[in-house]
Backbone as CSV, one residue per row, in Angstrom:
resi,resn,N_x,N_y,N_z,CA_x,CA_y,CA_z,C_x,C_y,C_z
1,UNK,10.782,7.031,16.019,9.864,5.930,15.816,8.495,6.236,16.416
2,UNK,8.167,6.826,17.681,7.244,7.146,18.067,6.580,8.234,17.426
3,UNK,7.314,9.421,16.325,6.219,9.989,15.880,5.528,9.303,14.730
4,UNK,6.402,8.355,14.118,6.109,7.570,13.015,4.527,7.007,13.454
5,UNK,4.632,6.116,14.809,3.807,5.333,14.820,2.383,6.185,15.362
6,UNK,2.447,7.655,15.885,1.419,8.512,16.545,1.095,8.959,14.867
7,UNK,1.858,9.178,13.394,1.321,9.406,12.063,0.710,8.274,12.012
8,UNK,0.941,7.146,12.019,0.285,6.321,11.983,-1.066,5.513,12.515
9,UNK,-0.729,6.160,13.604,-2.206,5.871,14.504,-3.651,6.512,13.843
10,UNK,-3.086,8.084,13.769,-3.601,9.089,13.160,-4.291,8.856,11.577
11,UNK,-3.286,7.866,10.859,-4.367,7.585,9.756,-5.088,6.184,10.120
12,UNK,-4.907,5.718,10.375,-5.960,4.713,11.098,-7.054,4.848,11.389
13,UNK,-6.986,6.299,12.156,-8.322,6.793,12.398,-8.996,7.676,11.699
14,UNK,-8.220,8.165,10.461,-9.250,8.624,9.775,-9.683,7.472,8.908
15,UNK,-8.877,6.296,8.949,-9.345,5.566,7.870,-10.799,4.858,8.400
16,UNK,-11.101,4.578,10.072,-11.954,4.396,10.293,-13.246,4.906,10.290
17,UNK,-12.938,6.451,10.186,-13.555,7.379,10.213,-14.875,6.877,8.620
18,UNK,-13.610,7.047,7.649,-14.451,7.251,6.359,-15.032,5.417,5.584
19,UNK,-14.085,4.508,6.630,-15.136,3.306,6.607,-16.425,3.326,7.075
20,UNK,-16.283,3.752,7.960,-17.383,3.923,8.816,-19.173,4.703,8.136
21,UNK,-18.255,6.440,7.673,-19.130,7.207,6.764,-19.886,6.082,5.525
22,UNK,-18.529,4.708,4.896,-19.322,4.727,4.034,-19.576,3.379,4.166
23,UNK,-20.424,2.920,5.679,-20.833,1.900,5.939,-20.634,0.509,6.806
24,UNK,-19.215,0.286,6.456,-18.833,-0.439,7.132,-18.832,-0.843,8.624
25,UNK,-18.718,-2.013,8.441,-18.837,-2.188,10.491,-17.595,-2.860,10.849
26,UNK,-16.959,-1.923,11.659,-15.313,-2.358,12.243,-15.507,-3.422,13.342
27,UNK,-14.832,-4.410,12.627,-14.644,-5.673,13.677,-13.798,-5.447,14.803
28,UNK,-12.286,-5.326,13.862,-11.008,-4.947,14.353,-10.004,-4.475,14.142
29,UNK,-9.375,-3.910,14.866,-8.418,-3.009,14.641,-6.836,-3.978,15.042
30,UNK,-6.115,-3.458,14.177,-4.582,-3.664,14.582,-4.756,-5.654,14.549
31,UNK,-5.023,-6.408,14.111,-4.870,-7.741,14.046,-3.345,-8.299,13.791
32,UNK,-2.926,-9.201,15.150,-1.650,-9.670,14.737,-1.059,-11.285,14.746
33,UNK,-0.628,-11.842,14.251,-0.837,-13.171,14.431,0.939,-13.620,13.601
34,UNK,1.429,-14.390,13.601,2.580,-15.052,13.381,2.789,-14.607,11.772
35,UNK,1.927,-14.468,10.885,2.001,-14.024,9.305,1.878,-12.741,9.186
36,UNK,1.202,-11.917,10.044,1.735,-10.365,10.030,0.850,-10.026,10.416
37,UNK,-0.182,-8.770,10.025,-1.010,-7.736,10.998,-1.754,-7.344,9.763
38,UNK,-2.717,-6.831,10.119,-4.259,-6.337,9.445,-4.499,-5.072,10.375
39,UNK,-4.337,-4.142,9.662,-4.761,-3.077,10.167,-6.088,-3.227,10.556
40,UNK,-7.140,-3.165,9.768,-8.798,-2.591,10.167,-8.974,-4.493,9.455
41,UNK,-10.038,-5.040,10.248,-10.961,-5.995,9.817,-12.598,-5.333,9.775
42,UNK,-12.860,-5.524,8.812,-14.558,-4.333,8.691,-15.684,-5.713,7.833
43,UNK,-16.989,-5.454,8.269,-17.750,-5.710,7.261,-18.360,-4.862,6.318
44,UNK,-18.478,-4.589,5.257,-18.989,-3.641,3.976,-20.622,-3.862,4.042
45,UNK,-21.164,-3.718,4.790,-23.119,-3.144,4.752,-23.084,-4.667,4.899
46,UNK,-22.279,-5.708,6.138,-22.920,-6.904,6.628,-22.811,-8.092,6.089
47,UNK,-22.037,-7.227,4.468,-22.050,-8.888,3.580,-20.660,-9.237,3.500
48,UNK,-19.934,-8.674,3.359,-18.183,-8.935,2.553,-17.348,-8.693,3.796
49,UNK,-16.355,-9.692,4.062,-15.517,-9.166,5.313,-14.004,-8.801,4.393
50,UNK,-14.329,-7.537,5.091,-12.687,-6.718,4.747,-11.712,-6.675,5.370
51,UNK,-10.533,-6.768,4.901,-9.252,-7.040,5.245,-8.672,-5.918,4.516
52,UNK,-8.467,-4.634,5.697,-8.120,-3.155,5.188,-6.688,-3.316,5.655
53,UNK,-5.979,-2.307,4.572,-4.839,-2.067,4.442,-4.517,-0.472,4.915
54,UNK,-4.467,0.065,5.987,-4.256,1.856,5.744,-2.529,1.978,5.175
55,UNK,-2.838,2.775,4.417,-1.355,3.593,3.752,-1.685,4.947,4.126
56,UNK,-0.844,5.552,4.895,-1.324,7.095,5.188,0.190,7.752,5.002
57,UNK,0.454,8.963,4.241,1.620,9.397,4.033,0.933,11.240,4.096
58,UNK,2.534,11.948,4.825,2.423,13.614,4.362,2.715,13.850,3.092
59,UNK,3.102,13.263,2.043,3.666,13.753,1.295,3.600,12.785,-0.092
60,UNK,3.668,13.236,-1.485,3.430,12.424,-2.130,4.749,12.454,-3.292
61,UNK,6.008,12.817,-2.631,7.100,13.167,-3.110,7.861,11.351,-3.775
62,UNK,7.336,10.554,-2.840,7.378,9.540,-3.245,6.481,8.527,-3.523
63,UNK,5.322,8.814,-3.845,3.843,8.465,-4.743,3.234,8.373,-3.510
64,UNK,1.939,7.873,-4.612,1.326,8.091,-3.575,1.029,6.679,-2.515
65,UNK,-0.042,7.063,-1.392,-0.198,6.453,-0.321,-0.468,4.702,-0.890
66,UNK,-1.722,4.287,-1.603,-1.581,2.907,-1.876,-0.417,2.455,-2.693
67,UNK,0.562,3.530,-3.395,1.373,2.682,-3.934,2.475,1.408,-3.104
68,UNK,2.501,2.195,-1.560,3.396,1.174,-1.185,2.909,0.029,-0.798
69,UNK,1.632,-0.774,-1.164,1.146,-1.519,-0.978,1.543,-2.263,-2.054
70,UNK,2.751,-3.338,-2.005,3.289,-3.988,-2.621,3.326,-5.359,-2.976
71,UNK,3.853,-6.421,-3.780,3.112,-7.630,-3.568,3.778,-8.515,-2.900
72,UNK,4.671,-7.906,-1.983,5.564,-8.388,-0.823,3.949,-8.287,0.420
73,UNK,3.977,-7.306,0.311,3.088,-6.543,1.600,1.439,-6.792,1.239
74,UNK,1.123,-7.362,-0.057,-0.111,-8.173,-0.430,-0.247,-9.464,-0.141
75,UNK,1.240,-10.406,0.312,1.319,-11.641,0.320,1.257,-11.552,1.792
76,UNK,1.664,-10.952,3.152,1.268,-10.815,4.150,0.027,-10.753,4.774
77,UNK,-0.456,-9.480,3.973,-1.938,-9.455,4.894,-2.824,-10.547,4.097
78,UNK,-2.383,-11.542,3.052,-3.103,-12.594,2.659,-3.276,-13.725,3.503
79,UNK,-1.888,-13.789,4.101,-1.607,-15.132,4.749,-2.457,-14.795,6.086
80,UNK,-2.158,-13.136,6.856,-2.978,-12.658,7.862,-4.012,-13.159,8.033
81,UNK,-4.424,-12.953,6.719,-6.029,-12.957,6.759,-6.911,-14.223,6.789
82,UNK,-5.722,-15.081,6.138,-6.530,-16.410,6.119,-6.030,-17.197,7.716
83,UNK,-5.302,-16.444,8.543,-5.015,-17.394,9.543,-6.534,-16.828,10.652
84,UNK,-6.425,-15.132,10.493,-7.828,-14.641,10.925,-9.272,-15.731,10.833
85,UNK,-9.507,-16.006,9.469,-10.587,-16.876,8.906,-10.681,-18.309,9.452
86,UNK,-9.368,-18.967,9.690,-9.217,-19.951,10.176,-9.431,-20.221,11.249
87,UNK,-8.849,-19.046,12.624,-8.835,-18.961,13.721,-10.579,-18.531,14.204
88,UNK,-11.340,-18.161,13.311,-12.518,-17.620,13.885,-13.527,-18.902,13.243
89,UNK,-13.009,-19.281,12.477,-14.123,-20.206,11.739,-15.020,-19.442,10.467
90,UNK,-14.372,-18.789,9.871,-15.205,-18.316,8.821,-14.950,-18.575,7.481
91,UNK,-14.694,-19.924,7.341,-13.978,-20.270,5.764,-15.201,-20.059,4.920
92,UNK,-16.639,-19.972,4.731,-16.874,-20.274,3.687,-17.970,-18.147,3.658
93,UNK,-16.771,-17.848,3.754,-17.183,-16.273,4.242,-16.946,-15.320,3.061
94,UNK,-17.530,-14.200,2.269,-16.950,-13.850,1.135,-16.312,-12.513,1.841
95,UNK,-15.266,-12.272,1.185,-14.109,-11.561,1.353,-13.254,-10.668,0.112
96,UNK,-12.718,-9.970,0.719,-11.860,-9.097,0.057,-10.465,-8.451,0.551
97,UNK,-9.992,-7.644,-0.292,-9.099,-7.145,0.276,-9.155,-5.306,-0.115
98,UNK,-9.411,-4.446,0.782,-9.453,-3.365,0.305,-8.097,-2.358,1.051
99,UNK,-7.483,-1.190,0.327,-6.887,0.007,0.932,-7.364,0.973,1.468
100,UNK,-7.089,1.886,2.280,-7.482,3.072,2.408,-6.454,4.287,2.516
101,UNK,-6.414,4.961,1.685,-4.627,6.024,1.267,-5.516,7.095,1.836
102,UNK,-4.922,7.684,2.948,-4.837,8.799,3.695,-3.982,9.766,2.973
103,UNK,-3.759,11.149,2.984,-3.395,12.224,3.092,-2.988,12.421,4.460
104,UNK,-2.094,12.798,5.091,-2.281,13.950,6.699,-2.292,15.208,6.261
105,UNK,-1.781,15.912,5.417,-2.114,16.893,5.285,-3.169,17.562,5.057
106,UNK,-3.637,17.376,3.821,-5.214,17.402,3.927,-6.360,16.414,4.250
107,UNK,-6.363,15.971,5.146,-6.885,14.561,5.690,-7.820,14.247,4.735
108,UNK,-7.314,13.962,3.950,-8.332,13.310,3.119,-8.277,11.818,2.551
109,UNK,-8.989,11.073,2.780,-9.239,9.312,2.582,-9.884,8.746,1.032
110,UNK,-9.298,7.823,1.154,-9.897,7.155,-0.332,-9.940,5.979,-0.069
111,UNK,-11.070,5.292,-0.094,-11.794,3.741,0.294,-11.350,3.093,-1.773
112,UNK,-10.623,2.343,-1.500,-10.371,1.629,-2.755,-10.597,0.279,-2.671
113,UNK,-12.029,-0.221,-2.717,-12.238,-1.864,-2.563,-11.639,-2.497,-3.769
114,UNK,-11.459,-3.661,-3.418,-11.230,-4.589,-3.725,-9.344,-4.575,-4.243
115,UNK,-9.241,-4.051,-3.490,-7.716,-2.892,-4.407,-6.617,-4.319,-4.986
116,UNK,-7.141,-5.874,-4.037,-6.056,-6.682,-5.017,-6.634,-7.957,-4.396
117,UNK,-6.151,-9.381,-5.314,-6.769,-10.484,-5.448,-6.038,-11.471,-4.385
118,UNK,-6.551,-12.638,-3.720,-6.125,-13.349,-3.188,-5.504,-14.398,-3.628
119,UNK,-3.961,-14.790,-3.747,-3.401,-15.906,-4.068,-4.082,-17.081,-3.727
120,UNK,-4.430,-17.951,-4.540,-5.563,-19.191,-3.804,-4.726,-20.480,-4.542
């Protein structure tokens, strides 16, 4: 379990890495609250608050990295996110939901905005 979660740490940080390269400003990291957890909370160049998803996998033997972003695991970081919004006061805030699919092997990142819609 612990190397799981040190792979995991590991794409986290590249995922911050290439938010970062392409703009974004990291609020927060690791968000947890009674409806589940938010990896990265970011703003996109100040306007859109993001609600990042990292998927980071070695291997793509069983697809790839955003595929396991499921609509089990879309209905979580939804509810996350709106308890986030609630708890800070930012209801009338525009938002999204984006992925970021890591590689470890070849560390390589892919920023996929808007990657899915909010149940409303």
């Amino acid at each position: 379990m612990t190397d799981r979660k040190s792979l995991g740490r590991k794409g986290e940080d590249i995922a911050c890495k290439a938010l970062k390269r392409d703009r974004y400003k990291i609020i927060e990291k690791n968000y947890r609250c009674r409806q589940g957890e938010i990896d990265i909370i970011a703003e996109d160049k100040g306007k859109v608050l993001c609600f990042v998803e990292v998927k980071a996998k070695s291997s793509t033997g069983f697809g790839l990295p955003e595929e396991a972003v499921t609509r089990r695991k879309q209905n979580k970081i939804q509810a996350a996110a709106f308890s986030y919004i609630e708890s800070k006061g930012l209801k009338s805030r525009a938002m999204r939901f984006d992925v970021v699919s890591v590689d470890l092997v070849s560390l390589v990142s892919r920023i996929i905005k808007n990657a899915f819609d909010a149940d409303m």
